[in-house]
N, C-alpha and C positions, 0 to 999 in steps of 0.2 A: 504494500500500500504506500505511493508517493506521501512524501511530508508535506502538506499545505502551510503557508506561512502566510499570517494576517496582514503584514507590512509589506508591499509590494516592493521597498525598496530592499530591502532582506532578500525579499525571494532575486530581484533583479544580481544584488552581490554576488550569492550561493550560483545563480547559472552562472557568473564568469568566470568562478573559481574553477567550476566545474569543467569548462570547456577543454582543462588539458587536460582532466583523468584520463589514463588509458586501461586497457584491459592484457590480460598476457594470455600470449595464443600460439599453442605449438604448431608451427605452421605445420609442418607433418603431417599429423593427427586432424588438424582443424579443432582438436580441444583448449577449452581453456583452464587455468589456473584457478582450484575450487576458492569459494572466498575465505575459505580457513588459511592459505596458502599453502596448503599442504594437498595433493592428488589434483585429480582432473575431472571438468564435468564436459559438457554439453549443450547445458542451459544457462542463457546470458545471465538471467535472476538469481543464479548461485554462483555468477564466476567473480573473481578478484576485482576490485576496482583501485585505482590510486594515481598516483602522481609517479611522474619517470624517475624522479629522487627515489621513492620508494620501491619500486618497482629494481631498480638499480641494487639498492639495499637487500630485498631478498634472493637475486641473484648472488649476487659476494659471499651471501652465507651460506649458499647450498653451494657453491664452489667451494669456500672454503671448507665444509665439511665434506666434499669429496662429491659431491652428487651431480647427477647432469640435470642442466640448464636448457631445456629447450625451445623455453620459451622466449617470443619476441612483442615488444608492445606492438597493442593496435588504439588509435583512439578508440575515444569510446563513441562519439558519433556512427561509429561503425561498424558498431555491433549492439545497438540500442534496442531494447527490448521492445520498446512500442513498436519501432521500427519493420521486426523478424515478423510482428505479427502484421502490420500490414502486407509486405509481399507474399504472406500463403495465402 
């Protein structure tokens, strides 16, 4: 369920922030990064969201404890849930 916010300008702020979250998506597979960061789903509404800083961040540490990294950012405009269900 989207957050509604009473102050238009709030709501106006949170979309610009918004605009660089991206999502992580093994191109591969076409899976994405569950939003636990930890496994893989399929469905936008349970995959990772965040910032390329962050995103950066969870890579470094599954490298550094030895794990492979498959994942590459996608914004998130482009993989937006409203989105998936308009095109079926």
């Amino acid at each position: 369920m989207p957050v509604q916010l009473a102050n238009p300008k709030e709501r106006a702020l949170q979309t610009l922030l918004a605009k660089d979250k991206v999502r992580l998506r093994n191109p591969q597979t076409g899976e994405l990064l569950h939003l636990s960061g930890q496994g893989t789903t399929t469905d936008v509404t349970w995959s990772w969201l965040g910032y390329n800083h962050q995103a950066e961040t969870l890579r470094s540490r599954a490298t550094t404890r030895g794990e492979d990294w498959p994942f590459a950012p996608v914004p998130r405009n482009l993989l937006d849930p409203a989105r998936e269900v308009e095109d079926v």
